[in-house]
C-alpha positions as protocol buffer text, in pm:
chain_id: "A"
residue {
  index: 1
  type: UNK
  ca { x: -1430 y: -1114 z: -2438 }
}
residue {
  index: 2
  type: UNK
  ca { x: -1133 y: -1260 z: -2419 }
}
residue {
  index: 3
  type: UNK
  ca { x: -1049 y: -1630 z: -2406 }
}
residue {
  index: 4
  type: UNK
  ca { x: -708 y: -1637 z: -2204 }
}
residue {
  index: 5
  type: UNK
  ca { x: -649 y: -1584 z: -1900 }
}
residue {
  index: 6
  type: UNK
  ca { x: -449 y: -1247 z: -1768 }
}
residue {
  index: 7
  type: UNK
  ca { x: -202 y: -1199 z: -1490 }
}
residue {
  index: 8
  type: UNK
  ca { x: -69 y: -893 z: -1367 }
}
residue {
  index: 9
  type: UNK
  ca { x: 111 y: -768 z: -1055 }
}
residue {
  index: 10
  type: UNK
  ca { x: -53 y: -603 z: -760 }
}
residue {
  index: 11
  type: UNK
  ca { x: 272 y: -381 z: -624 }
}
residue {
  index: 12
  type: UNK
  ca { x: 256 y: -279 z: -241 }
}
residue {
  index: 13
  type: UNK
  ca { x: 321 y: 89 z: -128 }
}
residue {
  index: 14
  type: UNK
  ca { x: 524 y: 293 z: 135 }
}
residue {
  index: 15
  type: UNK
  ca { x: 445 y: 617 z: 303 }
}
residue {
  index: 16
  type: UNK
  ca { x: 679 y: 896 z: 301 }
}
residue {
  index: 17
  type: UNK
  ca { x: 542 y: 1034 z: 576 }
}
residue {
  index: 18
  type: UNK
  ca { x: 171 y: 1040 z: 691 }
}
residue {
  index: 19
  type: UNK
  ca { x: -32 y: 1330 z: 856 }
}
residue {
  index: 20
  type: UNK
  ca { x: -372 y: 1311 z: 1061 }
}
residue {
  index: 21
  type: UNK
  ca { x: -540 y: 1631 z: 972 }
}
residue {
  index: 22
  type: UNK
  ca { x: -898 y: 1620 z: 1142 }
}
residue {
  index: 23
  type: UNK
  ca { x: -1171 y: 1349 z: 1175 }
}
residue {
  index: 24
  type: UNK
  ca { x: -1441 y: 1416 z: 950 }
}
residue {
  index: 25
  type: UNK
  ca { x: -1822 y: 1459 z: 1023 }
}
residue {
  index: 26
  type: UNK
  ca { x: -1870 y: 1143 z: 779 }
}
residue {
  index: 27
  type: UNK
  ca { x: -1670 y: 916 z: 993 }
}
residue {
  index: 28
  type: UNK
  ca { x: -1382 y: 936 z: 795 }
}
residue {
  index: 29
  type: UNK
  ca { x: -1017 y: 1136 z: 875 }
}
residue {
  index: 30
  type: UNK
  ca { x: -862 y: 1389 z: 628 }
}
residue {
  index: 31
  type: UNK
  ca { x: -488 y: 1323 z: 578 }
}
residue {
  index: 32
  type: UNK
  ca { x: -220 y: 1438 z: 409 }
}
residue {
  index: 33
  type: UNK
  ca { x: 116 y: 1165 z: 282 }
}
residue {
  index: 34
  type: UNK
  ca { x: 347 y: 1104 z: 18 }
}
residue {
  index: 35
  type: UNK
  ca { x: 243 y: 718 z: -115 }
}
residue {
  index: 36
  type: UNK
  ca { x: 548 y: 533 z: -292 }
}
residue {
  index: 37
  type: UNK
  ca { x: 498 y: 246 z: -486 }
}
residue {
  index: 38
  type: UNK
  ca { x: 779 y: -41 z: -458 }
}
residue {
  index: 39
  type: UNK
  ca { x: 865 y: -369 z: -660 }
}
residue {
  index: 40
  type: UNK
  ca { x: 713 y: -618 z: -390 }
}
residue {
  index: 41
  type: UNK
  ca { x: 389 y: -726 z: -497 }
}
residue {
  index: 42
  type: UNK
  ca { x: 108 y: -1008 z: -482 }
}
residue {
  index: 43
  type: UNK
  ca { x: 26 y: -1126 z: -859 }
}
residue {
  index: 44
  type: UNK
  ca { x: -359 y: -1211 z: -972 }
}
residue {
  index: 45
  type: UNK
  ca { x: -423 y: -1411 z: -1231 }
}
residue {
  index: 46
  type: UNK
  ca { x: -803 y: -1379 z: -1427 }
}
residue {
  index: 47
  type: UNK
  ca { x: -1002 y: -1588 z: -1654 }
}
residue {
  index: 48
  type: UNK
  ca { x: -1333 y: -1566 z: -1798 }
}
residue {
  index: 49
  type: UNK
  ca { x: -1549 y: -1747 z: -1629 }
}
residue {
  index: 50
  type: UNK
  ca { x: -1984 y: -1765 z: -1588 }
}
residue {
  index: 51
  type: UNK
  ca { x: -1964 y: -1649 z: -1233 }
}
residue {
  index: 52
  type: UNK
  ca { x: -1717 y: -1444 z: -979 }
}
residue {
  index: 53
  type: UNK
  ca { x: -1496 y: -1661 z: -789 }
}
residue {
  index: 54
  type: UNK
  ca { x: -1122 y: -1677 z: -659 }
}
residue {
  index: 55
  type: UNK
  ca { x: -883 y: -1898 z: -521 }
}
residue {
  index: 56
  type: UNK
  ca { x: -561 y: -1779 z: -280 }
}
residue {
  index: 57
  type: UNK
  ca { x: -284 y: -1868 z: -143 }
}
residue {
  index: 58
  type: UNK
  ca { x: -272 y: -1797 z: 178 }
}
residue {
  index: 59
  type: UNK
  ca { x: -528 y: -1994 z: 353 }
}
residue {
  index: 60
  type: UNK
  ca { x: -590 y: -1737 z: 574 }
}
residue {
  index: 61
  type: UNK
  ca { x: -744 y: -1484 z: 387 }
}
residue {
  index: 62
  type: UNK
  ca { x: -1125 y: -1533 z: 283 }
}
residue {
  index: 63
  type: UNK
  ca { x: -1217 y: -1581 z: -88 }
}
residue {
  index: 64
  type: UNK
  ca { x: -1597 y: -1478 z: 34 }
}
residue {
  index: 65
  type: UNK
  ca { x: -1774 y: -1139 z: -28 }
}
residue {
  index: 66
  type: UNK
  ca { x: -1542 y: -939 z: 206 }
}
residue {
  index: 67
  type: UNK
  ca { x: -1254 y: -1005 z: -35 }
}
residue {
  index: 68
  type: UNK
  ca { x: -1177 y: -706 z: -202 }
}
residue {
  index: 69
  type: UNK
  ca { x: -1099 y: -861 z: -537 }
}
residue {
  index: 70
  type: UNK
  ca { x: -1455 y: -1040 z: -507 }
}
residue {
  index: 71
  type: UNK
  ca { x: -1619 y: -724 z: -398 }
}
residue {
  index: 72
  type: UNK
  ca { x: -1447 y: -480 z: -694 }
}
residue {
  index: 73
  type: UNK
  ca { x: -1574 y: -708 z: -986 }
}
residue {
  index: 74
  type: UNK
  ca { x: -1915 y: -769 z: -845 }
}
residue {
  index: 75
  type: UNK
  ca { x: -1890 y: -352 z: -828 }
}
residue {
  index: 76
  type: UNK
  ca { x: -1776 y: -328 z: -1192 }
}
residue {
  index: 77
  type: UNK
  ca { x: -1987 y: -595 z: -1339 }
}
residue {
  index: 78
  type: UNK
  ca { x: -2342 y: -417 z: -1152 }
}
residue {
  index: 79
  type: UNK
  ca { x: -2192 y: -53 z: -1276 }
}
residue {
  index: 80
  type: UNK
  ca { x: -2136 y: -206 z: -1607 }
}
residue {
  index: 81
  type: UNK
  ca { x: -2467 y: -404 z: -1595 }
}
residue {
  index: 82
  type: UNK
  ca { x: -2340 y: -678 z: -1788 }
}
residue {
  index: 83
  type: UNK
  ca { x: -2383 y: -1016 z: -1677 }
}
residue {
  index: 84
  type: UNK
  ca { x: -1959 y: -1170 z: -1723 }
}
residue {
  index: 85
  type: UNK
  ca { x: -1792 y: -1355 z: -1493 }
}
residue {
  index: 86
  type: UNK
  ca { x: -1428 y: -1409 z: -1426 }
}
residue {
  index: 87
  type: UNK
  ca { x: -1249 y: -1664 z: -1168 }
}
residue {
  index: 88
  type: UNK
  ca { x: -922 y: -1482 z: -1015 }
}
residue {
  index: 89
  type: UNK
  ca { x: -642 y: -1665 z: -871 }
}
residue {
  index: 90
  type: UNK
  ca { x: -446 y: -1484 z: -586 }
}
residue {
  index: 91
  type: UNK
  ca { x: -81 y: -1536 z: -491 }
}
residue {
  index: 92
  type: UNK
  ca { x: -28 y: -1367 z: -186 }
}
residue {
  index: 93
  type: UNK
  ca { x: 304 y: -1259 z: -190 }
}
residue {
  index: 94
  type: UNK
  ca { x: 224 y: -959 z: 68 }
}
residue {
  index: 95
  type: UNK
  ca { x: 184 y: -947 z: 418 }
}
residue {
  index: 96
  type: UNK
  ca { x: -161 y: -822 z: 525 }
}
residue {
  index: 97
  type: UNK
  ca { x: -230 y: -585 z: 797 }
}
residue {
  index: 98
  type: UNK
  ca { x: 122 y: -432 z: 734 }
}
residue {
  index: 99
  type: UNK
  ca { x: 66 y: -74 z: 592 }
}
residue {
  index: 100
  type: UNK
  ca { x: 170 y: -168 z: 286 }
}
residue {
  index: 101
  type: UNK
  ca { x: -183 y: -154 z: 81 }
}
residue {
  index: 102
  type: UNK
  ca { x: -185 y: -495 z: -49 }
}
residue {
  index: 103
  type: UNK
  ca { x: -569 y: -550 z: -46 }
}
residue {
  index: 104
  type: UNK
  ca { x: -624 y: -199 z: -171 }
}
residue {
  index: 105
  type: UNK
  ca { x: -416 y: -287 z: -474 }
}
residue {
  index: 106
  type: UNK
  ca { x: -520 y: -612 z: -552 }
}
residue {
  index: 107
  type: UNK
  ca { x: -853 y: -460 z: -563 }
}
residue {
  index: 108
  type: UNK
  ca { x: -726 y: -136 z: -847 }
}
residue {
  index: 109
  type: UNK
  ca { x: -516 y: -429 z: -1000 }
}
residue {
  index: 110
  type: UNK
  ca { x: -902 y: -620 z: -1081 }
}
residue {
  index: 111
  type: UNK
  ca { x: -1060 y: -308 z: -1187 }
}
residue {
  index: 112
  type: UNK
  ca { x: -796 y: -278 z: -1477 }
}
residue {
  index: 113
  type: UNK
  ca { x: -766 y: -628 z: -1541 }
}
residue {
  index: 114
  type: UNK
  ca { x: -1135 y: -661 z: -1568 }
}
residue {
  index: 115
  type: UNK
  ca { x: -1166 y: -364 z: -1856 }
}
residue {
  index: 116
  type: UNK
  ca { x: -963 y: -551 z: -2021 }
}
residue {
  index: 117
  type: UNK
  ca { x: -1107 y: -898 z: -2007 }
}
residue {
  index: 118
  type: UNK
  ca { x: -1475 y: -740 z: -2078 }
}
residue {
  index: 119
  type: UNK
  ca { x: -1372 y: -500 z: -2277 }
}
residue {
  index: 120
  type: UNK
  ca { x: -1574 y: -212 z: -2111 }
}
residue {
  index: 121
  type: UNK
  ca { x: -1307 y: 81 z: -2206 }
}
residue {
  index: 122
  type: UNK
  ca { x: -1564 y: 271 z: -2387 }
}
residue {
  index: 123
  type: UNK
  ca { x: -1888 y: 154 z: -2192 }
}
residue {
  index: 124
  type: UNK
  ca { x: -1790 y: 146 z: -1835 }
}
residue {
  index: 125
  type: UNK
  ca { x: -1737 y: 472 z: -1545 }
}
residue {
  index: 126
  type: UNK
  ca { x: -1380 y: 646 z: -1495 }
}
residue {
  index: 127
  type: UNK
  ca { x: -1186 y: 411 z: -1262 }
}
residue {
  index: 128
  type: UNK
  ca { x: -1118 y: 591 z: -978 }
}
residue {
  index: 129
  type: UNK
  ca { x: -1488 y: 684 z: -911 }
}
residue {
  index: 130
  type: UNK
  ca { x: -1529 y: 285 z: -882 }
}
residue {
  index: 131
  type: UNK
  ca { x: -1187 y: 262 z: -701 }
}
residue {
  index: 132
  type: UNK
  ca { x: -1293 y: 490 z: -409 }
}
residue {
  index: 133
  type: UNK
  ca { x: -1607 y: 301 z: -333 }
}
residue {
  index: 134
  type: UNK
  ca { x: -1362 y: 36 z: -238 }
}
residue {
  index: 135
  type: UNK
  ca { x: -1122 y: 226 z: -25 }
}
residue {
  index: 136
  type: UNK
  ca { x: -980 y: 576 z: 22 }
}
residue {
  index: 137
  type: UNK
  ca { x: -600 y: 405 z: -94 }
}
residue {
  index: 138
  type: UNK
  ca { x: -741 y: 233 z: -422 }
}
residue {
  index: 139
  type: UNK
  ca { x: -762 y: 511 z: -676 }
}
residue {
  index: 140
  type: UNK
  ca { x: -356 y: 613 z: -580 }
}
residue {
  index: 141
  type: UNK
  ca { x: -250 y: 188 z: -734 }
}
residue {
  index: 142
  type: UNK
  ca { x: -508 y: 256 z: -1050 }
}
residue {
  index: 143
  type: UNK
  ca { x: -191 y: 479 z: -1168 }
}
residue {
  index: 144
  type: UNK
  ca { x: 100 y: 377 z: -883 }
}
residue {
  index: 145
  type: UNK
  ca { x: 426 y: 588 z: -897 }
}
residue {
  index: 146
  type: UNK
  ca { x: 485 y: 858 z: -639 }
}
residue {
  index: 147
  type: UNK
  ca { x: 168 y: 1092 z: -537 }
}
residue {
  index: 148
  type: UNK
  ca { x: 108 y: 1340 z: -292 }
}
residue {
  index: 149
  type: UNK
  ca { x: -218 y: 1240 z: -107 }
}
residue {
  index: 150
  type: UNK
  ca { x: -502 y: 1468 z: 69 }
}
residue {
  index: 151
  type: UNK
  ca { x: -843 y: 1412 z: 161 }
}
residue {
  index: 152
  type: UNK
  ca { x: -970 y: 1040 z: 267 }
}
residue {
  index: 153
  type: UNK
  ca { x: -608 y: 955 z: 37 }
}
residue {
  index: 154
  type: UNK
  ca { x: -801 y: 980 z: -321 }
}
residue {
  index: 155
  type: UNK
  ca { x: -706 y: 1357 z: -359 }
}
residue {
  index: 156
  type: UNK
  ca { x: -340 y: 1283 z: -561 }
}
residue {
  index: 157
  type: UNK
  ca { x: -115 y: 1511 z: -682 }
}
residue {
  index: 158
  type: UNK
  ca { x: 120 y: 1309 z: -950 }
}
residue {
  index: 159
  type: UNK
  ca { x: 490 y: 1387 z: -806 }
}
residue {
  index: 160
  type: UNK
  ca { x: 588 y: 1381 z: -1192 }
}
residue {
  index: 161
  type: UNK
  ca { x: 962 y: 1314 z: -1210 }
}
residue {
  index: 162
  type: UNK
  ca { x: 1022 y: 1266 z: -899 }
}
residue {
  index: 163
  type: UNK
  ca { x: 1317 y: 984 z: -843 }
}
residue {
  index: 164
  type: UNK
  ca { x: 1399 y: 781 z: -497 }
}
residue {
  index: 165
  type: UNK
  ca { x: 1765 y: 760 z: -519 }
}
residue {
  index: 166
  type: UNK
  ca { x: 1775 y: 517 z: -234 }
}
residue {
  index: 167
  type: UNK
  ca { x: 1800 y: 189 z: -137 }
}
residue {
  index: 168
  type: UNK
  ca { x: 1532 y: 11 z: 83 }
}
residue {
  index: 169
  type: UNK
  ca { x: 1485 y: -253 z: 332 }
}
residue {
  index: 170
  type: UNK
  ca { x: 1083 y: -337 z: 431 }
}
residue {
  index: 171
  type: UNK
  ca { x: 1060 y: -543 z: 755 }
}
residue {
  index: 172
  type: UNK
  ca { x: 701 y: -717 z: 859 }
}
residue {
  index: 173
  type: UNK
  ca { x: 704 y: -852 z: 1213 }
}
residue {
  index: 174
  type: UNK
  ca { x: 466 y: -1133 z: 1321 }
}
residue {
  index: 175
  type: UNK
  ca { x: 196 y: -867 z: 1391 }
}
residue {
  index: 176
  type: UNK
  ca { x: -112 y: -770 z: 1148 }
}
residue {
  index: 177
  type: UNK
  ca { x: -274 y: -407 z: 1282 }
}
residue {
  index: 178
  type: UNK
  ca { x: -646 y: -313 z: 1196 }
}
residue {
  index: 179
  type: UNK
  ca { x: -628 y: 37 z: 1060 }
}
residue {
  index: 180
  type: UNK
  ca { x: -974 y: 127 z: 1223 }
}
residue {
  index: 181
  type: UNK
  ca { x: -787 y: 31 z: 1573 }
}
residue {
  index: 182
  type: UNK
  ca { x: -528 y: 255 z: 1491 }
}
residue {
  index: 183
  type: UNK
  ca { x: -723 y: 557 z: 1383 }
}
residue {
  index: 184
  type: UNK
  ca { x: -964 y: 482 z: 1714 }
}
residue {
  index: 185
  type: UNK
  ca { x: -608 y: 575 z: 1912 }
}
residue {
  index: 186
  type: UNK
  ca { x: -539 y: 899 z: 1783 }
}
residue {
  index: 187
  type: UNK
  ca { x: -717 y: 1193 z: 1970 }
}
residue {
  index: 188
  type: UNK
  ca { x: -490 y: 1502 z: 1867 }
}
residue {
  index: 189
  type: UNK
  ca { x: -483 y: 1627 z: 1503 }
}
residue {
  index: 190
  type: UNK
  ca { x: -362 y: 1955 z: 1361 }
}
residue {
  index: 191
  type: UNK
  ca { x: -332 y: 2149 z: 978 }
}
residue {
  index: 192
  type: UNK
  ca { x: -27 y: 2337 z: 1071 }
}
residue {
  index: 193
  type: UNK
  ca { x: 249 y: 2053 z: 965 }
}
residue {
  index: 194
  type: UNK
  ca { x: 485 y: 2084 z: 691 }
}
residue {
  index: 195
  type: UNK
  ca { x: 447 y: 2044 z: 316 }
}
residue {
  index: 196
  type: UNK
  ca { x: 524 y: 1645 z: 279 }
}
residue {
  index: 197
  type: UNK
  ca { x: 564 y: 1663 z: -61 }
}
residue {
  index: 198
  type: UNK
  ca { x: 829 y: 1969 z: -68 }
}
residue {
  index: 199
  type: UNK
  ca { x: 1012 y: 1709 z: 175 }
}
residue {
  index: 200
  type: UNK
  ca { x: 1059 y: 1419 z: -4 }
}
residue {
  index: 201
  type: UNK
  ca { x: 1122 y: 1586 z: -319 }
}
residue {
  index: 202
  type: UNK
  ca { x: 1408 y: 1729 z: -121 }
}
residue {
  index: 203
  type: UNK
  ca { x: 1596 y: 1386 z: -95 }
}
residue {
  index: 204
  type: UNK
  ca { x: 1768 y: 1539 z: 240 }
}
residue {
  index: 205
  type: UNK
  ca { x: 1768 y: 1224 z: 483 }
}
residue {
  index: 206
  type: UNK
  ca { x: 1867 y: 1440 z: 758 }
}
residue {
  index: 207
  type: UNK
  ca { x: 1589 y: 1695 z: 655 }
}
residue {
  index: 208
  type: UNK
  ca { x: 1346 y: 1372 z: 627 }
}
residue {
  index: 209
  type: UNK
  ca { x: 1440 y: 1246 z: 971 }
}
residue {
  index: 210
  type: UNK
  ca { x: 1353 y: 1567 z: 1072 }
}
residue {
  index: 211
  type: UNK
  ca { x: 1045 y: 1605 z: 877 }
}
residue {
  index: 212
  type: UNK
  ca { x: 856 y: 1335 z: 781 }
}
residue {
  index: 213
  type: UNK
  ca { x: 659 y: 1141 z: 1052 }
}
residue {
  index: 214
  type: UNK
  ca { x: 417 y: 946 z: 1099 }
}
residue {
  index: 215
  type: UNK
  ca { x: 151 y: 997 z: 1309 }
}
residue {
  index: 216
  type: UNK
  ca { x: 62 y: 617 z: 1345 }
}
residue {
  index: 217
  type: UNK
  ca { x: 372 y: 579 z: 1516 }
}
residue {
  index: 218
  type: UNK
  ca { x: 258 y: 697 z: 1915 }
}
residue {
  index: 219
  type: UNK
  ca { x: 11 y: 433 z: 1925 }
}
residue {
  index: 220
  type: UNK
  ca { x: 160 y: 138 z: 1750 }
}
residue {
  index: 221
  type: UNK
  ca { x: 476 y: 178 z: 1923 }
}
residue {
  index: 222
  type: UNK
  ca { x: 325 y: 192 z: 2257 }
}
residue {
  index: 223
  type: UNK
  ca { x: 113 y: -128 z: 2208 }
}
residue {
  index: 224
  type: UNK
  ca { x: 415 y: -330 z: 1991 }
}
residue {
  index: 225
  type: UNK
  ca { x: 731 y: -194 z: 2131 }
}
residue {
  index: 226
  type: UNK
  ca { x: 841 y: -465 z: 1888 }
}
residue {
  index: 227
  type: UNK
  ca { x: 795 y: -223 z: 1615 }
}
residue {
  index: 228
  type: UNK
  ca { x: 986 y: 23 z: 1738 }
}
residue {
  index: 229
  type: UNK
  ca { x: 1239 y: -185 z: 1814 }
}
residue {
  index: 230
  type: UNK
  ca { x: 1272 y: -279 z: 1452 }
}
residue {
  index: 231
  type: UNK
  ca { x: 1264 y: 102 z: 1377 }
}
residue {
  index: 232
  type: UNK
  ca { x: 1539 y: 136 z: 1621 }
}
residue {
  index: 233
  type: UNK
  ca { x: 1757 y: -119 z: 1450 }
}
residue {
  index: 234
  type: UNK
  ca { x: 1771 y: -22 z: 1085 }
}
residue {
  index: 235
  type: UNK
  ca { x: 1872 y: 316 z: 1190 }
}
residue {
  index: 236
  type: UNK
  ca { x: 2179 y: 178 z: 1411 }
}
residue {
  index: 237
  type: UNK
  ca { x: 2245 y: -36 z: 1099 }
}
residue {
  index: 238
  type: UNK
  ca { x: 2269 y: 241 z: 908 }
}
residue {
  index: 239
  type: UNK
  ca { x: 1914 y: 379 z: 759 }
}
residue {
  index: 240
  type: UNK
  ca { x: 1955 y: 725 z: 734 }
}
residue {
  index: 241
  type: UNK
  ca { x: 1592 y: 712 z: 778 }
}
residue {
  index: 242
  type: UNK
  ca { x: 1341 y: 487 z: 902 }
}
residue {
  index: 243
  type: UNK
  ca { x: 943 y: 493 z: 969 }
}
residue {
  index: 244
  type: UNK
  ca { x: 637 y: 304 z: 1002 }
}
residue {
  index: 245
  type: UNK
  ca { x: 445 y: 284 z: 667 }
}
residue {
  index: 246
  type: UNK
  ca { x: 89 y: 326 z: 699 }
}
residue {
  index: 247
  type: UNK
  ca { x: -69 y: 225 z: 999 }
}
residue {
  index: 248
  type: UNK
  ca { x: 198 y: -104 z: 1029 }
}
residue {
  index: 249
  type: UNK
  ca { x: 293 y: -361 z: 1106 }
}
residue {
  index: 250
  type: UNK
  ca { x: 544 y: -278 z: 834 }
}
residue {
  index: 251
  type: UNK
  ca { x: 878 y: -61 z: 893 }
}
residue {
  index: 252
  type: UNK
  ca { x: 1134 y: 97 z: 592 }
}
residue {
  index: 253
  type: UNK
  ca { x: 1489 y: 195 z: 600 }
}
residue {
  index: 254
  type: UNK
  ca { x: 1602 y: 390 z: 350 }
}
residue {
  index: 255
  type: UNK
  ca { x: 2024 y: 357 z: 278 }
}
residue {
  index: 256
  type: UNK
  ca { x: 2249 y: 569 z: 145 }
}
residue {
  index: 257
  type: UNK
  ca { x: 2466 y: 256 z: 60 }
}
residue {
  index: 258
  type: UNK
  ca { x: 2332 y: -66 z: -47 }
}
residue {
  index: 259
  type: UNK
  ca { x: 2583 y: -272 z: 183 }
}
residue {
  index: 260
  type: UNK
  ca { x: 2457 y: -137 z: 419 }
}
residue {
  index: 261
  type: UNK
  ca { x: 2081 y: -223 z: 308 }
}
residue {
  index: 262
  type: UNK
  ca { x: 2209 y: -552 z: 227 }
}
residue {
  index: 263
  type: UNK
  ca { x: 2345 y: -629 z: 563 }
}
residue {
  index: 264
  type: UNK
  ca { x: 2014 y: -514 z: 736 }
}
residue {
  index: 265
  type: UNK
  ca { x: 1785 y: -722 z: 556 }
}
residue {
  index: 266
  type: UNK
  ca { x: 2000 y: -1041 z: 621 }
}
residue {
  index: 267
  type: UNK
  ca { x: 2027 y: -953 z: 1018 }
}
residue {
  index: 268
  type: UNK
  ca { x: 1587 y: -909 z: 975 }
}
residue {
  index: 269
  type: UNK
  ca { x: 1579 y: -1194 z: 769 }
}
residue {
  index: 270
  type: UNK
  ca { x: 1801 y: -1415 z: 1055 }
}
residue {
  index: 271
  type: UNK
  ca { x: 1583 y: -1255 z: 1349 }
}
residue {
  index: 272
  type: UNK
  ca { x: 1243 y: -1486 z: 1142 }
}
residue {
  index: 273
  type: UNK
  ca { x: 1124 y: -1079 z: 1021 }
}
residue {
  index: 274
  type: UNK
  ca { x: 968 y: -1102 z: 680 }
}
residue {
  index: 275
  type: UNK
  ca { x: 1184 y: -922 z: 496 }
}
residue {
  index: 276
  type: UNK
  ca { x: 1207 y: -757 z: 169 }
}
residue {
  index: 277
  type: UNK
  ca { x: 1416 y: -545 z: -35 }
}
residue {
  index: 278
  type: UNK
  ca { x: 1449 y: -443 z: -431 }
}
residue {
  index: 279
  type: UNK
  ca { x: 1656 y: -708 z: -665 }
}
residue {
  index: 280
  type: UNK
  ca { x: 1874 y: -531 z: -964 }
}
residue {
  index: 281
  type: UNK
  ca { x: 1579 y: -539 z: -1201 }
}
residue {
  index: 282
  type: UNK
  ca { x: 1346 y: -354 z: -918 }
}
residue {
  index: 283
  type: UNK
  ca { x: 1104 y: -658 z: -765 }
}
């Protein structure tokens, strides 16, 4: 094992786009989005350690079982049948209850971390069948990047080359959403919707606005007419697109011209909205 401790970033997604397909006979909804990792991200910090334990940031959150990081090494370390510990620090750096994944990826950021510190790469299962017994998002931030995403979300399709050319603006309102309420709202589903991932590889914003939606949207904007509101505004500040990511509280505008980005993420930042948007060297 070894004897220093490890830190790593935990980076936050977007959705480009996000289609309800049909709810499943197991509970769970088939779907169909483009996920798109960005630079803002929590960072965990691991040590070795005789027992499983973590300490966070945010006061808030719970460092108990129903942690994710807590519950994905007491996973690895019963599938691995070893009998390591490992004490994790959290700095919360993202918002929770968002849509932006930042439990999800804490939880793939521990699973690597934790090969590493126990050295299980040759004795331990593939990743992502661990990952998915954690959540349907997990196995996409084992690898990160841009995927298209079917199933429950763990069916990815690399997008291989694909480059954002854009410049973006996140925006987190006061508001944390449960993503079980917001799949409870949803009562209408359909398979005949276009090919998400042909659309974003387009890079057309007026073909995106168009295009891409998210079905979240209906509900969450009825409830928090906050939300849209924050919608409404990037796009009058020039987002040639804007959307919900995941199930929210989190919004995006995408910019053409990074004035324009710039100048949206200071009026956000004045109106008490966490904001957050990519420096030069892309956190």
């Amino acid at each position: 094992m070894l004897g220093q401790g490890l830190s790593e970033q935990a980076p936050a997604k977007i959705n480009l786009g996000l289609h309800i397909i049909r709810r499943r006979q197991d509970g769970y909804h088939d779907l169909a989005t483009v996920f798109h990792s960005i630079g803002w991200a929590d960072k965990i910090t691991i040590c070795s350690a005789e027992e499983i334990s973590m300490t966070c940031t945010d006061g808030t959150l719970s460092c108990g079982e129903d942690n994710l990081v807590i519950r994905a090494a007491r996973l690895l370390r019963k599938i691995a049948d070893i009998d390591y510990g490992a004490s994790f620090h959290l700095e919360k750096l993202l918002p929770h209850g968002a849509g932006l994944g930042g439990g999800s990826s804490d939880a793939a950021t521990v699973l690597r971390m934790l090969y590493k510190l126990w050295e299980l790469e040759q004795t331990a299962r593939p990743l992502d069948a661990l990952a998915l017994q954690l959540g349907s998002d997990v196995p996409f931030f084992l690898h990160g990047g841009t995927a298209y995403a079917e199933g429950r979300g763990e069916r990815l399709t690399p997008m291989t080359g694909y480059v954002f050319p854009f410049h973006l603006v996140v925006i987190v309102p006061n508001i944390q959403i449960s993503t079980a309420w917001a799949f409870r709202q949803l009562d209408v589903f359909g398979s005949n919707r276009v090919n998400l991932m042909e659309v974003v590889q387009s890079n057309d914003l007026d073909r995106w606005r168009r295009e891409l939606e998210n079905d979240f949207e209906g509900p969450v904007f009825s409830k928090w007419p906050e939300i849209e509101g924050i919608k409404s505004s990037l796009l009058r500040s020039g987002a040639g697109f804007a959307s919900l990511t995941g199930s929210g509280s989190g919004v995006y505008g995408i910019f053409e011209h990074e004035e324009d980005a710039k100048q949206a993420a200071a009026e956000a930042a004045a109106q008490g909205y966490v904001t957050w948007r990519p420096t030069q060297d892309g956190r």
